[in-house]
C-alpha positions in Angstrom: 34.7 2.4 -5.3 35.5 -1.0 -3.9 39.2 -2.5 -3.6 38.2 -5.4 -6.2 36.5 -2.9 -8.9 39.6 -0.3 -8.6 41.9 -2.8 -9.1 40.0 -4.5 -12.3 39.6 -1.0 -14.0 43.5 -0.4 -13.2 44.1 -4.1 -14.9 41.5 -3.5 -17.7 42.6 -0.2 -18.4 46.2 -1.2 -19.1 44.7 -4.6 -20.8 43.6 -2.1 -23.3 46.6 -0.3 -24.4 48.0 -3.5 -24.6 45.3 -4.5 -26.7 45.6 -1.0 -28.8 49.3 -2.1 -29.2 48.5 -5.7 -30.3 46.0 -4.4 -32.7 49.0 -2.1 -34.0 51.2 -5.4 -34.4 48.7 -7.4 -36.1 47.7 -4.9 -38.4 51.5 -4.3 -38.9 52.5 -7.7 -39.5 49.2 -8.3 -41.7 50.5 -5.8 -44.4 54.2 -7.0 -44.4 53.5 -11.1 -44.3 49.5 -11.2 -44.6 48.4 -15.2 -44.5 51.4 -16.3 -45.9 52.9 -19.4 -45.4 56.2 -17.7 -43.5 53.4 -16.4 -40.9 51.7 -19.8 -40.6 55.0 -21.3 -39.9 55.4 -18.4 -37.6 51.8 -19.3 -36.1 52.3 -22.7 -35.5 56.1 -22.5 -34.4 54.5 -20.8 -31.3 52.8 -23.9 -30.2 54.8 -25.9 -28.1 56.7 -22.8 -26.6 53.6 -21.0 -25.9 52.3 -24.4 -24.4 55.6 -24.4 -21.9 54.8 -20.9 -20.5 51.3 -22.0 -19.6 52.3 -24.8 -17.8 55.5 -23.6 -15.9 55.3 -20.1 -15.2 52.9 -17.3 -15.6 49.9 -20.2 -16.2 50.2 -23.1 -14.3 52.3 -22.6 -11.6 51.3 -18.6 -11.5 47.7 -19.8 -10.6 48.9 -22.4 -8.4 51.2 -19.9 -6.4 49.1 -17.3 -6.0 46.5 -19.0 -3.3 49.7 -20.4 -1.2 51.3 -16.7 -1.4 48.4 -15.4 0.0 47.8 -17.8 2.9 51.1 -17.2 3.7 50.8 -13.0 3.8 47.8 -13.4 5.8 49.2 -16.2 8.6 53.0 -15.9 8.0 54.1 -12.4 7.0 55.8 -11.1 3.9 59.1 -12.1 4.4 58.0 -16.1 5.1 56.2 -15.3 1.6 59.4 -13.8 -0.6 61.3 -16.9 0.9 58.9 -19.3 -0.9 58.0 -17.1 -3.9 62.0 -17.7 -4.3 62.2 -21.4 -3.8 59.5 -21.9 -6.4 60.9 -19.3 -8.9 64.1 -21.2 -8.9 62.4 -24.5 -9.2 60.7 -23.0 -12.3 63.8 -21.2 -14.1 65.9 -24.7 -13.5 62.8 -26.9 -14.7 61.9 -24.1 -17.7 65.8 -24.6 -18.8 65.9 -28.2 -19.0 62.9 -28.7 -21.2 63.9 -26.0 -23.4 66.7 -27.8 -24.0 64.8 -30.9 -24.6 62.5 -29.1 -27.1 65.0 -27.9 -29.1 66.1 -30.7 -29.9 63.3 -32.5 -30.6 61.6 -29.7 -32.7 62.0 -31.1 -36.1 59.7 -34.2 -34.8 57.5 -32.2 -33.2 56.5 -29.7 -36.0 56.6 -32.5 -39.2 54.6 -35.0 -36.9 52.3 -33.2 -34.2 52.1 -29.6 -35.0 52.0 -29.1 -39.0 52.2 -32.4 -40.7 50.4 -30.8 -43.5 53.1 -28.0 -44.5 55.4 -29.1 -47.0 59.2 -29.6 -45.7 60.7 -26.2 -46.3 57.8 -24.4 -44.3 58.6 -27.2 -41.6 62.3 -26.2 -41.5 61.2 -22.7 -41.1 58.8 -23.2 -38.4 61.4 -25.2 -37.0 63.7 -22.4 -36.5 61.6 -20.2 -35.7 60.5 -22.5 -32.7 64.1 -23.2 -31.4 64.7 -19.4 -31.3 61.2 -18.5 -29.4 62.4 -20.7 -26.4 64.8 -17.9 -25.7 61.8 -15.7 -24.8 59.9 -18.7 -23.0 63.5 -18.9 -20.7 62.3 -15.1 -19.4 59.1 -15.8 -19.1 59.7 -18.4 -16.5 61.2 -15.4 -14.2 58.6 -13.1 -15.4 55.0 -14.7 -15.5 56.1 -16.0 -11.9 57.3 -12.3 -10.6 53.4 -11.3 -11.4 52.0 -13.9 -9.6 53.7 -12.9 -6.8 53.0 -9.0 -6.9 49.1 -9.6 -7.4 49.3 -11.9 -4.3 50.3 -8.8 -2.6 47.2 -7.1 -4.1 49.7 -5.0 -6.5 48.4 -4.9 -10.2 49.5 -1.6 -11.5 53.0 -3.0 -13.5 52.0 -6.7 -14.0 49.4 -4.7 -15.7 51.6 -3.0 -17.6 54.0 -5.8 -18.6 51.6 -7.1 -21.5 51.9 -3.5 -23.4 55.9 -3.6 -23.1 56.3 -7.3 -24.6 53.7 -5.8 -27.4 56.2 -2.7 -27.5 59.1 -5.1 -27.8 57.5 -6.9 -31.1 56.2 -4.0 -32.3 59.9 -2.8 -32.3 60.6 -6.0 -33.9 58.1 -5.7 -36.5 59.1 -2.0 -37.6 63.1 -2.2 -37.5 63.9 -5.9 -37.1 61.5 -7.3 -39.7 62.8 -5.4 -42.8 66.2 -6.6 -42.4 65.9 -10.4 -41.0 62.6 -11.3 -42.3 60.0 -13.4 -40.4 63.0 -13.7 -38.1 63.0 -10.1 -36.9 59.3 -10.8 -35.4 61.3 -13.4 -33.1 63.5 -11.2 -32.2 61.1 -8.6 -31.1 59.6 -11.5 -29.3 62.8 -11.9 -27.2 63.0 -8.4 -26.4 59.4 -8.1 -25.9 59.8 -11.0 -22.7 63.4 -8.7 -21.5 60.9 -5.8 -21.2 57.8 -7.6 -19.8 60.4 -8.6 -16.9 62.3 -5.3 -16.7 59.0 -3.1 -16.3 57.8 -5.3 -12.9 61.2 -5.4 -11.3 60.4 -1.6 -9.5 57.5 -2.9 -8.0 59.7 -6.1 -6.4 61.9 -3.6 -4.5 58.8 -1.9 -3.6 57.6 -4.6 -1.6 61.2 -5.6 -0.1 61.6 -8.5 -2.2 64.9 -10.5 -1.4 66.1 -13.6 -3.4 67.0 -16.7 -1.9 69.2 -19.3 -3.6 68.2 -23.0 -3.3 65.0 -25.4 -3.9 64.1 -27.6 -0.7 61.3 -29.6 -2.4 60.9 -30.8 1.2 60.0 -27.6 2.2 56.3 -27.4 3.2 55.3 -24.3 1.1 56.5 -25.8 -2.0 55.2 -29.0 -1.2 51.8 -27.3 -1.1 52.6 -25.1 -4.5 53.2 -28.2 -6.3 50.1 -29.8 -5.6 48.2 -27.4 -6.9 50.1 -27.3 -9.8 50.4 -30.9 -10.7 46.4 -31.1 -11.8 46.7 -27.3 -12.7 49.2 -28.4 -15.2 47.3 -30.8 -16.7 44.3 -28.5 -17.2 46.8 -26.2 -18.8 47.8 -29.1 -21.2 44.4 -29.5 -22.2 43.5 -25.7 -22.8 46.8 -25.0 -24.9 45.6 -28.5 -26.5 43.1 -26.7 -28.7 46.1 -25.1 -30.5 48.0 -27.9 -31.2 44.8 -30.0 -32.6 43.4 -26.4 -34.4 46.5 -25.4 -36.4 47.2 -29.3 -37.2 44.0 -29.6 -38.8 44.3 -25.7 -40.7 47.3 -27.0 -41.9 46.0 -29.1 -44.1 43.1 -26.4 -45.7 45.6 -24.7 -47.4 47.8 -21.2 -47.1 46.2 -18.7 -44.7 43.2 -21.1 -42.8 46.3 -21.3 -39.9 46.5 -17.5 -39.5 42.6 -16.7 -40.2 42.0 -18.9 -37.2 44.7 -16.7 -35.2 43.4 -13.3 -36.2 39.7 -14.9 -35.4 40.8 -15.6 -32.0 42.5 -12.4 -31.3 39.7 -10.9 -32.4 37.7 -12.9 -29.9 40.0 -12.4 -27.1 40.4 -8.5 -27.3 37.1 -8.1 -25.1 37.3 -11.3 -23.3 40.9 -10.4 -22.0 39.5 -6.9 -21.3 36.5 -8.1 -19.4 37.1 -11.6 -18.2 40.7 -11.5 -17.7 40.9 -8.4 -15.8 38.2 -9.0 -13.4 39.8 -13.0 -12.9 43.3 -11.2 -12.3 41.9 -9.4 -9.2 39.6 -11.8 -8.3 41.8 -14.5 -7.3 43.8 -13.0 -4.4 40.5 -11.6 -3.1 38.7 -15.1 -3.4 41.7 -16.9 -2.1 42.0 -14.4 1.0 38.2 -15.4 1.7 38.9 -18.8 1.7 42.2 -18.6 3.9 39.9 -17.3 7.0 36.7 -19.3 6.0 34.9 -16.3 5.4 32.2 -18.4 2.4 29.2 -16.4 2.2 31.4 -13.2 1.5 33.3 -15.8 -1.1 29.7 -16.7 -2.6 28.3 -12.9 -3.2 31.7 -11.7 -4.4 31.9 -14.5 -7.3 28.0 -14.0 -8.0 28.5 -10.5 -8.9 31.3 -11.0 -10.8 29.7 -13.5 -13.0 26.4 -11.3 -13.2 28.9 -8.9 -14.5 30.6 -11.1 -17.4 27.0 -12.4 -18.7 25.7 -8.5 -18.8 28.7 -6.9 -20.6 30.2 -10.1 -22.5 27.3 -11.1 -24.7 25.9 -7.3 -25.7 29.8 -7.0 -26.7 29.8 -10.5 -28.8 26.7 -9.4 -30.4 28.6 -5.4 -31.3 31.4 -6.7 -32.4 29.7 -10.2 -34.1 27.8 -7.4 -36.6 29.8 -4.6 -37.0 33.3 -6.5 -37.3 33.5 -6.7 -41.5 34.6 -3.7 -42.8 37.3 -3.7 -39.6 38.9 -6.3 -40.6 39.8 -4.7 -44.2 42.5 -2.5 -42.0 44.6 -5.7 -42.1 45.0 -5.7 -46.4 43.6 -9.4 -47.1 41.7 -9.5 -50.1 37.6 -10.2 -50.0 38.6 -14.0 -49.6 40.8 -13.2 -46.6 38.2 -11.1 -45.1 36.0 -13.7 -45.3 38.3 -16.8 -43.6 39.1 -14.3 -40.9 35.2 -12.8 -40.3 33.4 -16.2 -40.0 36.6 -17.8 -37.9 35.8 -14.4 -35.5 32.3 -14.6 -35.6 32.2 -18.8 -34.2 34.7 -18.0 -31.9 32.4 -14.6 -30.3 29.8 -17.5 -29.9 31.6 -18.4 -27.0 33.0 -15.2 -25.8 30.9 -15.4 -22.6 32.0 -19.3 -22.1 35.4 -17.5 -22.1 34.7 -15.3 -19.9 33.0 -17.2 -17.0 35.6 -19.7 -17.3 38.2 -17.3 -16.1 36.6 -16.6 -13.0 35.2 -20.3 -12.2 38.3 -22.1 -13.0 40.0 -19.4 -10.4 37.1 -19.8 -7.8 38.3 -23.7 -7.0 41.9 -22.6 -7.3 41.0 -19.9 -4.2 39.8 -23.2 -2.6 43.1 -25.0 -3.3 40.8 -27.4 -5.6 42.9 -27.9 -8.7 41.1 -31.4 -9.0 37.7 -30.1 -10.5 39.5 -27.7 -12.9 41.2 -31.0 -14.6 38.2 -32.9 -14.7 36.3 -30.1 -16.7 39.3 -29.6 -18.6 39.9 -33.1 -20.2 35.9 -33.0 -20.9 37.1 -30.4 -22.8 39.8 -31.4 -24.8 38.1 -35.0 -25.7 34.7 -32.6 -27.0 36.8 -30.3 -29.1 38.6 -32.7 -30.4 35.2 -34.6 -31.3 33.7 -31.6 -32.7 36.7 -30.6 -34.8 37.0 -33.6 -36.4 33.1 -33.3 -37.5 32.7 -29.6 -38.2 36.4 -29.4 -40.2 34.8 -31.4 -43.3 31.8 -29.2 -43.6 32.5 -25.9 -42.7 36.4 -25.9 -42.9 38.9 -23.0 -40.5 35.5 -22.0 -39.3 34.3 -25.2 -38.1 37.2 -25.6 -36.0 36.5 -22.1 -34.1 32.5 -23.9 -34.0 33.9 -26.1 -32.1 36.0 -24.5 -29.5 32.7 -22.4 -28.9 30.9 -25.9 -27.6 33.4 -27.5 -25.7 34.1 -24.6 -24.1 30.5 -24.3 -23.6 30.0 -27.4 -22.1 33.1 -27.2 -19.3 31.3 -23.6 -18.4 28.4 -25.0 -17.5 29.5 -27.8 -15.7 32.3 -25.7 -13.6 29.0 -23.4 -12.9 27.1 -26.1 -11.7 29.6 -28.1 -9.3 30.8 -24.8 -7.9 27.1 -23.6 -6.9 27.0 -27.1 -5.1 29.6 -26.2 -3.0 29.6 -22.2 -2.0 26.3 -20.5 -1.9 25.0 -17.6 -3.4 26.1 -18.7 -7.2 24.4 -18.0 -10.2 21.1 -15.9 -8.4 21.4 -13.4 -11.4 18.4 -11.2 -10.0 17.0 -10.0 -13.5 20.4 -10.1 -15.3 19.3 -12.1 -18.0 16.5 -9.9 -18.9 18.6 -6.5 -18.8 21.3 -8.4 -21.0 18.6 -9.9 -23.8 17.9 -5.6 -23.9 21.2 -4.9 -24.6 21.6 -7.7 -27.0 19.3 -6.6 -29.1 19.4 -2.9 -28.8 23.3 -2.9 -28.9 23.4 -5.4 -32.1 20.8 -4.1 -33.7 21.7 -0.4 -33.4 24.8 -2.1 -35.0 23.5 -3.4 -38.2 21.3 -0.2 -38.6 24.2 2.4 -38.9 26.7 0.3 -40.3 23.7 -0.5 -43.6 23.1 3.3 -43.4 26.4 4.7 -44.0 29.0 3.4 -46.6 31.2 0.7 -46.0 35.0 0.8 -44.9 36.9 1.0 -41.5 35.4 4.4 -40.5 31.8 3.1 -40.6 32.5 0.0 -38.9 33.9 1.9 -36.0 30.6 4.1 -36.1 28.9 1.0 -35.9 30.7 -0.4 -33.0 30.5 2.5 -31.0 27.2 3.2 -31.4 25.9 -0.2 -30.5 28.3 -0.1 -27.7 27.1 2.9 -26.3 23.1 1.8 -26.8 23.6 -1.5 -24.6 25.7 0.5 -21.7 22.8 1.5 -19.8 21.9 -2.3 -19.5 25.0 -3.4 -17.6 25.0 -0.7 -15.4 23.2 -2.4 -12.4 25.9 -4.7 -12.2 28.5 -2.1 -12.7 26.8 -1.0 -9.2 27.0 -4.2 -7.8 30.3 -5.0 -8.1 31.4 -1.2 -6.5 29.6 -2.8 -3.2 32.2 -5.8 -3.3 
């Protein structure tokens, strides 16, 4: 088994007990605050804090990092590499600190103008609060999202793997014994001790590898100077993807109680196997692509990202088109009512649309970042934003929460394909999917239909819906199996 397909089961493996535990903690919170308006204060608190951990540590700069760290382990040695991975995690911690600061006090603004001018004022002072009191957690992510960037530059995947499932452990925690006691409050809480533990659980692995901290930040320093131009249009891009949140729950929050949180469950249901499959492979990928490009070597660059993207199409849509069919009677685990099923099925099912768009994404967008291109990225991503923004406004009137998800699908869509096409200019060997296409189509419709069949057979409820699911999982295996091949040869 090759180095990259070890390392992506090892990542995808622990992607899904952090996905078991998050399904745990949605379905957890889903019977105690269901689509409340405390969770879709909760929801949409999350925004701008969520949208400063992309773009200052484990998104942004992470990404940006990781291509410099890796130069620098292949031409400088690892102890020219901790210096900088320490310049550049100070930089982050002080910068992280400052703008916290800055957002708390300007949170009141933010949530009655930007985020949720439709709640009514006490819901805004809740998500106020609640958003002040999440920047605690964004403070250790700035340590932490960096501190796995830097092990995965060193090719080490195994904890940064596992840091996801022990911030999930943390709110779980939070939702069980914190919850009951301080409200919507305790899910914070378990937030903050979620981020302690996603920090605590890599810190081994540093030690491992001889880490050794270095005070100061010379932004003269050549290294850094390097790290932050990467990140300058990488941070941009980042803008512009955690855009979609702020423009999705501002519009929900005018639809009424629930249509923020149906849109949040719809896109976690979405991202369960896109995290698993995209996400995992783009994790490993990016060192490996990044090492390729250090030494020139683009032909091996070209085949490694062909596969990997031959990959995604053959396992992403058969698994949009499982879960697209068999999802209903899954979602009554959560306790909504028929009408909350319904928000959260059809938000799920627009959003699975673009599952594959997802997907491909993760490994383009990281394919120019290997080439210390963060320029393209930015283009593609304000493309983005402007579509979404287009299409939301124009889907919202007719088809409501689920016209919004509609149109994350086609802008998404769109920057996919364009990515795709400016990268296969550049490298060679992209997109030659060698019968792909025709082995995915099988498992499309064997998978999906094989879904619909047993899940109309049997009677409905959870039970049957995991029949389902398995059993049109299982059908369209054998179809993504010559690319499972493939990518062992890597």
């Amino acid at each position: 088994m090759s180095r990259l397909l070890r390392n992506s089961l090892v990542v995808a493996v622990f992607f899904g007990l952090d996905k078991i535990l998050a399904l745990g903690r949605q379905i957890l919170v889903a019977r105690q605050f269901g689509l409340s308006y405390e969770m879709d204060a909760f929801n949409a608190a999350n925004n701008i804090p969520d949208l400063l951990s992309a773009l200052i540590s484990g998104g942004a700069l992470g990404v940006a990092l990781i291509p410099v760290l890796s130069e620098y382990l292949e031409k400088r040695g690892r102890p020219k590499a901790w210096q900088l991975f320490s310049y550049v995690l100070n930089l982050a911690f002080v910068v992280t600190g400052g703008l916290s600061i800055l957002l708390a006090v300007s949170a009141r603004p933010l949530i009655a103008r930007l985020i949720a001018p439709g709640f009514p004022p006490a819901q805004q002072a809740l998500a106020v609060s609640l958003m002040r009191l999440d920047l605690f957690a964004i403070l250790i992510f700035s340590i932490s999202g960096l501190v796995m960037a830097g092990l995965q530059a060193n090719q080490h995947f195994l904890l940064p793997a596992m840091a996801p499932a022990m911030y999930n452990g943390g709110q779980i925690f939070g939702i069980l014994f914190l919850a009951p006691r301080f409200g919507i409050f305790g899910l914070v809480y378990g937030v903050i001790l979620g981020a302690l533990l996603h920090l605590g659980v890599q810190v081994p692995a540093l030690r491992w590898y001889r880490f050794h901290w270095e005070p100061g930040i010379p932004l003269g320093d050549a290294g850094i100077r390097k790290v932050l131009s990467l990140m300058g249009p990488r941070v941009l891009t980042m803008f512009f993807i955690q855009f979609f949140f702020l423009v999705r729950d501002n519009l929900a929050s005018h639809l009424g109680e629930g249509a923020v949180s149906a849109l949040n469950y719809g896109w976690f249901i979405m991202q369960v196997p896109e995290t698993l499959l995209g996400s995992a492979l783009a994790i490993v990928l990016l060192p490996t692509l990044a090492e390729y490009a250090a030494v020139g070597k683009w032909e091996a660059f070209g085949k490694t990202f062909n596969k990997a993207a031959r990959f995604l199409t053959a396992a992403a849509l058969p698994a949009a088109a499982v879960l697209a069919a068999g999802l209903e009677p899954l979602i009554g685990v959560l306790g909504f009512d028929a009408a909350g099923v319904r928000m959260v099925l059809w938000a799920a099912r627009a959003y699975l649309l673009g599952m594959l768009s997802h997907a491909v994404l993760e490994i383009t967008s990281r394919a120019f970042y290997a080439r210390q291109d963060a320029r393209t990225p930015l283009g593609a991503a304000a493309l983005n934003a402007i579509l979404y923004l287009l299409f939301a406004l124009l889907f919202v009137r007719g088809a409501g929460h689920a016209g919004i998800a509609l149109a994350n699908t086609l802008a998404f869509t769109t920057e996919a394909i364009l990515l795709l096409f400016l990268l296969r200019r550049r490298v060679p060997g992209i997109l030659r999917l060698d019968g792909t296409l025709g082995r995915t189509a099988g498992g499309i419709l064997l998978g999906g239909g094989l879904t619909l069949l047993v899940g109309g057979l049997l009677p409905s409820g959870p039970l049957t819906g995991a029949l389902a699911l398995g059993a049109g999982a299982l059908a369209a295996l054998p179809f993504l199996w010559p690319e499972v091949r493939a990518l062992r040869e890597v």
